[in-house]
C-alpha positions in Angstrom: 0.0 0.0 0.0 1.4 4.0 -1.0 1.9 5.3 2.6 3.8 8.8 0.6 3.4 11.7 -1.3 5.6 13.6 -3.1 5.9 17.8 -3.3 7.6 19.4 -6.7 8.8 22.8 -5.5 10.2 24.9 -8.6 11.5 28.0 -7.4 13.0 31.1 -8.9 16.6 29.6 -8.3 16.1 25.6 -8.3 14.0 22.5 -7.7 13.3 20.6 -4.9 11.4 16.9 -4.8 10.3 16.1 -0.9 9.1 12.7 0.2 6.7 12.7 3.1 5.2 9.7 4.8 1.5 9.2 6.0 2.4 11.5 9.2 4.0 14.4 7.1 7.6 13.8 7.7 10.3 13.8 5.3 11.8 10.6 4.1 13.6 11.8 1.3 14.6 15.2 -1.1 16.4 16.7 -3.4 17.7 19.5 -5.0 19.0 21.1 -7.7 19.9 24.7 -8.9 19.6 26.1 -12.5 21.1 28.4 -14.4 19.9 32.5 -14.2 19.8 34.0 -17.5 19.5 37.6 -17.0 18.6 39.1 -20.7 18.8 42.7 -19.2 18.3 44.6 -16.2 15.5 43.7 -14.2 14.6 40.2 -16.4 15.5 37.0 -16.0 14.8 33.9 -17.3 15.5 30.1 -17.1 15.5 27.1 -19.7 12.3 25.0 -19.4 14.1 21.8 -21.0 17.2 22.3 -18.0 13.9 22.7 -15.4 12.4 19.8 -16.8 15.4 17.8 -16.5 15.9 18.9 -13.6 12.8 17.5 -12.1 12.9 14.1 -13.4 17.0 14.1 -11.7 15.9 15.4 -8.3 12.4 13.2 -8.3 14.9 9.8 -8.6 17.3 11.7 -6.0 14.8 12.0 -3.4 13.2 8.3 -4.3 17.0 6.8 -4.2 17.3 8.4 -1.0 14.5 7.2 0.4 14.9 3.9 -0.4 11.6 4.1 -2.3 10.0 3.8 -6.0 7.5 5.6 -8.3 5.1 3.1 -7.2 5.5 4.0 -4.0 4.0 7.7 -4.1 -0.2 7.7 -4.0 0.1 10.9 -5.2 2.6 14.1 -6.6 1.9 18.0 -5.6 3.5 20.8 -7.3 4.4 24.4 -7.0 5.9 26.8 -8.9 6.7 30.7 -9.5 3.5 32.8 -10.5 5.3 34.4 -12.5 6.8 31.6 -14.5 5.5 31.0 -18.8 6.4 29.0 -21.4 6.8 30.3 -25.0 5.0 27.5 -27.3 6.5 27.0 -30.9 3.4 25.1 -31.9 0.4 23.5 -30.0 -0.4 19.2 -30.5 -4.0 18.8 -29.5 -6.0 15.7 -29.0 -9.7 15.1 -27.9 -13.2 15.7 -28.9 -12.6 19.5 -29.8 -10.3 18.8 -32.4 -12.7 18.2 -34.7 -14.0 21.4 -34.6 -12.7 23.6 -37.5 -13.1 26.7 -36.6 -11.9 26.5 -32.5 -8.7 24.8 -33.9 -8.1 28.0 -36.2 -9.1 30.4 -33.3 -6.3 28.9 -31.3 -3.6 29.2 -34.1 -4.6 32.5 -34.4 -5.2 34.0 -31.2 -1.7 31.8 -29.7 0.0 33.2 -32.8 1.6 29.2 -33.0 0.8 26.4 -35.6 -2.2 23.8 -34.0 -1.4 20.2 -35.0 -4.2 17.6 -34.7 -2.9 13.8 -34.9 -4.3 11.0 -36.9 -5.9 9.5 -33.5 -7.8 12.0 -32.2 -7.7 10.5 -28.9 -3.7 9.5 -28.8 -3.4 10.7 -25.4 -6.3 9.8 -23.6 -5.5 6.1 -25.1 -2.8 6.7 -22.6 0.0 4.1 -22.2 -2.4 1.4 -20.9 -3.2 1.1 -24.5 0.3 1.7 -25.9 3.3 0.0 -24.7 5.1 3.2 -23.3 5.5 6.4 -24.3 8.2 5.7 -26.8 4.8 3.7 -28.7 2.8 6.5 -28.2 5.2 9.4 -29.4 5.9 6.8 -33.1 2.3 6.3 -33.5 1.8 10.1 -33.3 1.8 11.5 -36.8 0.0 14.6 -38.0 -3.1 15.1 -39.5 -4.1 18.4 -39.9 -2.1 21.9 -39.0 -3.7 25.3 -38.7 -1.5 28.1 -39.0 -1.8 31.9 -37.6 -3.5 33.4 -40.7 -4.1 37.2 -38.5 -2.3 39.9 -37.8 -0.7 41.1 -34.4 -3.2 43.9 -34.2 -6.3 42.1 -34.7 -5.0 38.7 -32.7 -4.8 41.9 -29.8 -8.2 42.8 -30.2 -10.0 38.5 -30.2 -7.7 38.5 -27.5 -9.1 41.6 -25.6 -12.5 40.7 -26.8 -11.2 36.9 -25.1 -10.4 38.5 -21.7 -13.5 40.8 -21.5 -16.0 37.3 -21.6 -13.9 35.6 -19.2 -14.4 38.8 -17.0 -18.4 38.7 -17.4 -18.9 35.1 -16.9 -16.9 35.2 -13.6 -19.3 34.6 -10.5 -21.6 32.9 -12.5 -21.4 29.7 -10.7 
């Protein structure tokens, strides 16, 4: 039976992985810095693929350390800086809404990044009960259909405006 739960903590200067068993004591961390890339005054910014990394090292740290496997954790938290994006070069989508032209070409355009639709329309949620592992998965992954931006900065602004000001009106609703 999982008697721990693990805690992602990505912070502005590293990333920690704690182990806690059913009482709330550590058994086991890890942590790792990465590298500040300071663009100009004021700014800073970080690699996602070096965080990312990062995370899977200091996850196995903190499990090696505690003597303890994947299997082992009923269940994973995380937190991370507010502040903290990630610049998309192109969006893969998969699920019911795919099929839906026009959402799919909203999203090109208003992301400003090509939206790529797979073959299987339901690849992920498949999930790797269906496939092997995730090696299966990623080579039965091929594209079926791309929409690319096709709007200009100025009117992406404005849907995006127009975005923001619904979201706004439909808050408290529930």
């Amino acid at each position: 039976m999982t008697r721990f739960i693990g805690a992602i903590d990505q912070g502005t200067t590293s990333t920690r992985f704690i182990i806690y068993n059913h009482r709330g004591e550590a058994v086991g961390s890890a942590q790792k810095e990465h590298r500040q890339i300071f663009p100009r005054p004021g700014w800073v910014k970080h690699d996602p693929l070096e965080i990312w990394e990062n995370t899977a090292t200091v996850i196995g740290q903190a499990l090696e350390s505690a003597g303890l496997g994947g299997q082992d954790l009923a269940a994973v938290g995380i937190t991370n800086q507010r502040e903290t994006t990630v610049v998309w070069e192109k969006l893969k989508v998969d699920g019911g809404m795919v099929v839906n032209e026009l959402l799919m070409q909203f999203q090109a355009d208003i992301l400003d990044v090509p939206v790529i639709r797979p073959q299987v329309i339901e690849t992920t949620a498949l999930g790797v009960g269906f496939w092997a592992d995730t090696d299966e998965l990623r080579r039965n992954w091929s594209e079926d259909k791309r929409w690319t931006p096709d709007i200009d900065a100025r009117r992406r602004e404005r849907f995006y405006a127009c975005c923001q000001q619904a979201i706004k009106r439909t808050l408290g609703w529930a």
